[in-house]
C-alpha positions as CSV (number, residue, x, y, z in Angstrom):
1,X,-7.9,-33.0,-77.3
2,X,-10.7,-31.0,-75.9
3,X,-10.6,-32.9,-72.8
4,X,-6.6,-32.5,-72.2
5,X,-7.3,-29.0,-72.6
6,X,-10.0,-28.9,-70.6
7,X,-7.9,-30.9,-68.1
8,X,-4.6,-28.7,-68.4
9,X,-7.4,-25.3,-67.1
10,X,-7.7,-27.7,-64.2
11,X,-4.4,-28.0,-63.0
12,X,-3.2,-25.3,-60.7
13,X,0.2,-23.5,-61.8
14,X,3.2,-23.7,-60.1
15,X,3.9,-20.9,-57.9
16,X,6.4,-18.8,-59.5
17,X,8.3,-18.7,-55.5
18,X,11.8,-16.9,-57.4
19,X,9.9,-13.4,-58.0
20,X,9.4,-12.9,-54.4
21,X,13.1,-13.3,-53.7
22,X,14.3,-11.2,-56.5
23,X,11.5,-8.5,-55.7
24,X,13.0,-8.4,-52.1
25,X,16.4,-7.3,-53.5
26,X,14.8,-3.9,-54.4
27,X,12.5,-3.1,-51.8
28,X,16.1,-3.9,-49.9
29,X,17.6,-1.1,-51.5
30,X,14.0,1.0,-51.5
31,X,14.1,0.3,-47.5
32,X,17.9,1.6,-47.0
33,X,16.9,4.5,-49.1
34,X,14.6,6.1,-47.4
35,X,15.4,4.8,-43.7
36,X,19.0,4.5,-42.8
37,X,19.2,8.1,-41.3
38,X,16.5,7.5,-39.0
39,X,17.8,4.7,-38.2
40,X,21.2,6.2,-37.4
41,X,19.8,8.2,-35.5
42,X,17.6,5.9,-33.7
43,X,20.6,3.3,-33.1
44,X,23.0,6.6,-31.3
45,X,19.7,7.0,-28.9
46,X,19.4,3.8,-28.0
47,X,22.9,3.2,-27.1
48,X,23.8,6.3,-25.5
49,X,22.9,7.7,-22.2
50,X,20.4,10.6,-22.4
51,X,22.7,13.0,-21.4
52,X,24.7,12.7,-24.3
53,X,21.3,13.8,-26.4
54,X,18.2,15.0,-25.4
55,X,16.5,13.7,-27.7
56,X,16.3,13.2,-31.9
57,X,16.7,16.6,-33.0
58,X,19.0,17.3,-31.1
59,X,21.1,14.2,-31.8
60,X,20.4,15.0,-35.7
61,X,21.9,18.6,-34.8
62,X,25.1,17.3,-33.1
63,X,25.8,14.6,-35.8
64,X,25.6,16.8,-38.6
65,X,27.6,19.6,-36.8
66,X,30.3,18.0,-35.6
67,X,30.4,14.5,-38.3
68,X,28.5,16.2,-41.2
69,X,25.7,15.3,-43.4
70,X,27.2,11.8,-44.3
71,X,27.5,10.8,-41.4
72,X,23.6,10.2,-41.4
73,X,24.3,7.4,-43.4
74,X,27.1,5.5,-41.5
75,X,26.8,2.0,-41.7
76,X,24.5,2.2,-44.6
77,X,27.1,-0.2,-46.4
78,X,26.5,-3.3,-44.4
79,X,22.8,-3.0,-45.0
80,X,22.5,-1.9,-48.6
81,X,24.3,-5.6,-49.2
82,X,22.5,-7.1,-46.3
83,X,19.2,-5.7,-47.2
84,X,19.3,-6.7,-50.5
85,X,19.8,-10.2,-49.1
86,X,17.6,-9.6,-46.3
87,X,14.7,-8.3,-47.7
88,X,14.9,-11.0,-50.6
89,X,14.9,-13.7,-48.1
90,X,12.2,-12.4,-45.8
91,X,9.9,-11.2,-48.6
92,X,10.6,-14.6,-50.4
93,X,10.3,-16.8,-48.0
94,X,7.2,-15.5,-46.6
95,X,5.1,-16.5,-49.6
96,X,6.8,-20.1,-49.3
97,X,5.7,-20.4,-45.7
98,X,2.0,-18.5,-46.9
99,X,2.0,-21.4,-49.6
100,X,2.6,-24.0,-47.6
101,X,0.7,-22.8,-44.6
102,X,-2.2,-23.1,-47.0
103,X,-1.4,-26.4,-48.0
104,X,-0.5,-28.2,-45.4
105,X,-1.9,-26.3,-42.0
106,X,-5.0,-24.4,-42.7
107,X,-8.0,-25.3,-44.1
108,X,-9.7,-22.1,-45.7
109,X,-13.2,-23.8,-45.2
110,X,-12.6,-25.2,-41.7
111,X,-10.6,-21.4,-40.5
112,X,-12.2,-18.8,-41.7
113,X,-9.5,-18.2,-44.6
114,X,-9.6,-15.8,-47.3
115,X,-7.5,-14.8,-50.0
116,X,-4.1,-13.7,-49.2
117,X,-3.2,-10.2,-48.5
118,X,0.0,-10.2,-50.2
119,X,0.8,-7.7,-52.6
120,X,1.4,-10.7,-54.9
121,X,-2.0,-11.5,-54.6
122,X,-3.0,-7.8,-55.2
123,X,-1.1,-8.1,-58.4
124,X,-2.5,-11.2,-59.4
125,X,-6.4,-9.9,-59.2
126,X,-5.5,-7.4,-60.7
127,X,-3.5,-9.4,-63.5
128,X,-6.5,-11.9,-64.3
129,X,-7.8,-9.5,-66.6
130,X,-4.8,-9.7,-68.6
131,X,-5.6,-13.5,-69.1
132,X,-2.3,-15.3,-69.1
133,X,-0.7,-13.3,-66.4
134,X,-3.8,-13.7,-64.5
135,X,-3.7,-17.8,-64.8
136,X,0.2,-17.4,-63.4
137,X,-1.2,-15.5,-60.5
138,X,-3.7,-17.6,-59.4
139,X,-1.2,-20.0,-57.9
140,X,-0.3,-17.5,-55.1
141,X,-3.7,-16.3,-53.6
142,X,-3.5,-19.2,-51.1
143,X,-6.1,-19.0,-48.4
144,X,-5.0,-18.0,-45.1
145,X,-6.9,-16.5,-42.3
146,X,-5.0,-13.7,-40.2
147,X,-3.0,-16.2,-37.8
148,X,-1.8,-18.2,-40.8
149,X,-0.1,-14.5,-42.2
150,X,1.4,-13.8,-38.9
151,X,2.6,-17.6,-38.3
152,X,4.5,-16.9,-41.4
153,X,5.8,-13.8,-40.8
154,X,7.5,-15.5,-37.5
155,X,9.0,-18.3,-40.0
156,X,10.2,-15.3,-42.4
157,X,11.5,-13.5,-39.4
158,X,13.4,-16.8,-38.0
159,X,14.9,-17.7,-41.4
160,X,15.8,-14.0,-42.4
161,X,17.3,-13.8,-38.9
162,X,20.5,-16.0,-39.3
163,X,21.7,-13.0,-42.2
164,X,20.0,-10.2,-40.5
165,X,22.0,-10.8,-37.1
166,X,25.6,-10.1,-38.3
167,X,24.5,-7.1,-40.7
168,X,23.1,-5.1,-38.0
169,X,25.8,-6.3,-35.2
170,X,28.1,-4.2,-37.7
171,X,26.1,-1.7,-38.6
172,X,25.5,-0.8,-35.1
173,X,28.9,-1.0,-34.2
174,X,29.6,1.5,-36.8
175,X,26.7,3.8,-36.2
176,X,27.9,4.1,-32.1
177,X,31.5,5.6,-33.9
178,X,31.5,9.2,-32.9
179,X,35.0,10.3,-34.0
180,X,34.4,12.6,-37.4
181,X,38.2,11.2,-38.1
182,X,38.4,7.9,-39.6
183,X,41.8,7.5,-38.0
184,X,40.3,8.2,-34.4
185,X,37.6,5.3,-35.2
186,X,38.2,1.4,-34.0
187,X,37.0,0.3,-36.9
188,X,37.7,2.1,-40.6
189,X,34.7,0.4,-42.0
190,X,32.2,-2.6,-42.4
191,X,34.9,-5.1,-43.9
192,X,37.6,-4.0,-41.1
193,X,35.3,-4.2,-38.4
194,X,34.5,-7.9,-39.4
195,X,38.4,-8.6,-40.2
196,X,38.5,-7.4,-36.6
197,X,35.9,-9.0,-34.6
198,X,36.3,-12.4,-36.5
199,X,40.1,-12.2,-35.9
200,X,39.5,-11.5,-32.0
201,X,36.3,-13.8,-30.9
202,X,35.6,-15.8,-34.5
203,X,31.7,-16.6,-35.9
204,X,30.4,-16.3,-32.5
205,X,31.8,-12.3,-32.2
206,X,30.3,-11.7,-35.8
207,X,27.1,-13.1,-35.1
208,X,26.9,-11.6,-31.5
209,X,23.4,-10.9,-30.5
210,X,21.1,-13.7,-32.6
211,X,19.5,-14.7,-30.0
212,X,18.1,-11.0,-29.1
213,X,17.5,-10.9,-33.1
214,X,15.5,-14.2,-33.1
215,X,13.0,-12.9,-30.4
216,X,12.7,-9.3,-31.9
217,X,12.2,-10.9,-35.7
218,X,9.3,-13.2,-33.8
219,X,6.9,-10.0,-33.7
220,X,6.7,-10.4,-37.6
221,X,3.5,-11.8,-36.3
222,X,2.6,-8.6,-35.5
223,X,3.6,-7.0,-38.7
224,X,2.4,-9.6,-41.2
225,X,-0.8,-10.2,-39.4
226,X,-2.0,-6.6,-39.2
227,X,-0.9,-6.2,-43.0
228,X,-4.0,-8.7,-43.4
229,X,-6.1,-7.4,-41.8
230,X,-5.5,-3.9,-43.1
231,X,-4.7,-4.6,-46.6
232,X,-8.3,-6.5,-46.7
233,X,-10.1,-3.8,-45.3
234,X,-9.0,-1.2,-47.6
235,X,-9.7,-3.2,-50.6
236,X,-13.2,-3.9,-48.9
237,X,-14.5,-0.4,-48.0
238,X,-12.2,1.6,-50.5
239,X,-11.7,2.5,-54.0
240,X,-7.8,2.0,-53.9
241,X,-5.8,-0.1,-56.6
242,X,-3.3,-2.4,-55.7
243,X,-0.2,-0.7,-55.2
244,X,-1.8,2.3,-53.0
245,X,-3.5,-0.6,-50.9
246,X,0.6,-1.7,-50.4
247,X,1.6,1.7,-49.5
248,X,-1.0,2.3,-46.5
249,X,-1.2,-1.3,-45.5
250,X,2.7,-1.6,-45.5
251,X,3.4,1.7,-43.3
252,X,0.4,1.2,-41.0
253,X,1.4,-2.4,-40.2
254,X,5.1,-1.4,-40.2
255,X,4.3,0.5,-37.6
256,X,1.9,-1.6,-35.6
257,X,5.4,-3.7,-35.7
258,X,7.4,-1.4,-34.5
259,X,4.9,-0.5,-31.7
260,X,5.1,-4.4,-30.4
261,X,8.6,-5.3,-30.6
262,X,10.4,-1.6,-30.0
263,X,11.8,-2.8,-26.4
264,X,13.3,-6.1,-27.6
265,X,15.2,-4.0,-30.5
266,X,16.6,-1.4,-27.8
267,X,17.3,-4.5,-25.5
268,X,19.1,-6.1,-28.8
269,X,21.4,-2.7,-29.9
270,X,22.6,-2.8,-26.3
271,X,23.7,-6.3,-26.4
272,X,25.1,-5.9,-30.5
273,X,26.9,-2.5,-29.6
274,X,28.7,-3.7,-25.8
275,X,32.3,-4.4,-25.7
276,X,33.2,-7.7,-27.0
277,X,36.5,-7.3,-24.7
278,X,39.5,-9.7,-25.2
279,X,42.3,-8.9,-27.9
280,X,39.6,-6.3,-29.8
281,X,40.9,-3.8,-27.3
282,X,37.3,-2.1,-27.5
283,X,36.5,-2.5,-23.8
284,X,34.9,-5.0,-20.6
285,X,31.9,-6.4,-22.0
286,X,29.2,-6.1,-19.7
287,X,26.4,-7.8,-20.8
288,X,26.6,-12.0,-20.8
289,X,22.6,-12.5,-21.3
290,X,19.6,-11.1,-22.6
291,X,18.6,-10.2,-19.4
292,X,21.6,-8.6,-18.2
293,X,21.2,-6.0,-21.2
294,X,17.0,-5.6,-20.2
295,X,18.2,-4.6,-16.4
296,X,20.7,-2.4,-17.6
297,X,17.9,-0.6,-19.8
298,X,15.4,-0.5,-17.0
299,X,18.1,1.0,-14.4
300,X,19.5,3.8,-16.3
301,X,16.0,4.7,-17.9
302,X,13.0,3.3,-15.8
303,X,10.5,1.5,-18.1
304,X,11.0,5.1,-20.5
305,X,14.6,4.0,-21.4
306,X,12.9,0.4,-23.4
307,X,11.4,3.5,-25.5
308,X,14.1,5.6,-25.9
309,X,14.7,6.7,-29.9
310,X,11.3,5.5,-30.8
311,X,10.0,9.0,-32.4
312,X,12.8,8.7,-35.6
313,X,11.9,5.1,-35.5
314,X,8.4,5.5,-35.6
315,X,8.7,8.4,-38.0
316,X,10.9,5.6,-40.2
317,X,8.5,3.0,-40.5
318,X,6.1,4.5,-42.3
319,X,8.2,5.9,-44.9
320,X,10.6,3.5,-45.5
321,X,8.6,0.2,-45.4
322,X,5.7,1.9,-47.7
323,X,8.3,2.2,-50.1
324,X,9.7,-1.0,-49.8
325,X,6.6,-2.5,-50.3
326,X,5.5,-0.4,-53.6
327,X,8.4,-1.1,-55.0
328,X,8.3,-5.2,-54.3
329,X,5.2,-5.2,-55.6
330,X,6.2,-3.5,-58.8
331,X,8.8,-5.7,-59.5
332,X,7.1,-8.7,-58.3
333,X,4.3,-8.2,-61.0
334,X,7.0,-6.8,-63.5
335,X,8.8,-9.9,-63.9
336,X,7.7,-12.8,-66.4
């Protein structure tokens, strides 16, 4: 009995991988929270010429004025849903790629590895003095140097991409409606504007723009990779417990994101928010490629128009992914 016992300790426990999916649902809504009037107004910069605003404060000023306070959160309906989703299968996924990175890739001897910068991991060390809850833990510090992280934060960002693409082609759309009447608006809200673009152009109109979304979601390298690195240095050289080592690793690396791959996502609003044309009614579509939508960029704003809106969206990412990632982790060590 002893040695059953003895050979049970040695068995590794199965990765618990549904707490990192149902954690995702509320940073989701954590995320939307905090960030969707930034990025309201980031999305109305981004797609508007710079005449129409000078710049955020400005653009803040003249929405509220003339749409009121509400209209800061236009759109927000498509991505408290899609968040939820989004967040669960980004967030999710990610520690089934870390775990089978681990497995099956890297070799934490050969590489360099080291314990996993997750906030799942955070919450397991810090769990292993609670005995049982530590044991459960254990299964997810896998070892993965920094390349492993960002390799899957590019799977995350691929997989999380195919529900990702449709929920910000219409929240864009709906964030680019200036009329303060509903009745002046093409589209009343999210459900109509899908009703409307599936009706008119089918699966391809609602998912206009995947592409631009695939390559933008690929500099989850970035994000995921820096979170590493960061996350181990603060537990290395500070005093901090796990969930403020989420807070400033989450913001920084949100931002070290956000820095990398802002051009793509201006390049990718111009594509989700052009006329789709035909029997939509909503214009002449103008841009048939990726490309055609980077020229147009570079010609009305010089190599300044790929950064266009990127002080409420750098201001956002701090914020709004710190939060997302406190509350994750809260959950994720919450659940049984």
């Amino acid at each position: 009995m002893a040695a059953d016992l003895k050979q049970q300790q040695k068995e590794p426990a199965k990765p618990s991988n549904y707490k990192g999916f149902v954690a995702g649902v509320f940073s989701g809504i954590a995320k939307l929270t905090v960030g969707h009037p930034f990025d309201t107004v980031k999305v109305r910069l981004q797609t508007t010429h710079s005449a129409r605003f000078s710049g955020p404060l400005q653009c803040v000023a003249q929405t509220v004025r003339h749409e009121g306070v509400r209209a800061l959160y236009k759109g927000a309906t498509p991505p408290l849903v899609g968040w939820m989703f989004m967040d669960s299968i980004m967030m999710g996924s990610l520690q089934v790629y870390r775990r089978l990175l681990s497995e099956h890739v890297f070799d934490a001897r050969r590489d360099g590895g080291h314990p996993s910068s997750s906030p799942a991991s955070e919450s397991d060390e810090a769990g292993k003095e609670d005995g049982e809850k530590g044991k459960k833990g254990a299964a997810h510090a896998h070892n993965l140097p920094t390349l492993g992280h960002g390799l899957a934060g590019v799977l995350a960002g691929c997989t999380v991409s195919f529900v990702a693409a449709p929920v910000e082609h219409v929240k864009a759309r709906l964030q680019t409606q200036y009329a303060a009447r509903k009745s002046e608006r093409l589209y009343s809200g999210p459900v109509d504007c899908v009703r409307r673009i599936y009706g008119a152009h089918g699966i391809g109109g609602v998912y206009r723009g995947l592409g631009a979304t695939l390559l933008f979601r690929s500099f989850f390298f970035f994000w995921w990779g820096s979170y590493d690195l960061l996350s181990r240095l603060l537990r290395e050289r500070t005093s901090l417990g796990p969930a403020a080592v989420s807070f400033w690793a989450g913001g920084l690396s949100a931002q070290v994101f956000w820095i990398t791959s802002y051009p793509s996502d201006v390049v990718k609003q111009r594509i989700m928010t052009d006329p789709l044309g035909g029997r939509l009614g909503d214009g002449e579509r103008r841009f048939h490629r990726w490309k055609d939508a980077a020229v147009a960029v570079y010609r009305e704003g010089g190599a300044r128009g790929f950064w266009r809106g990127f002080v409420p969206c750098f201001l956002r990412a701090f914020p709004a992914n710190a939060a997302a990632l406190v509350t994750w982790e809260a959950v994720f060590r919450s659940l049984p």
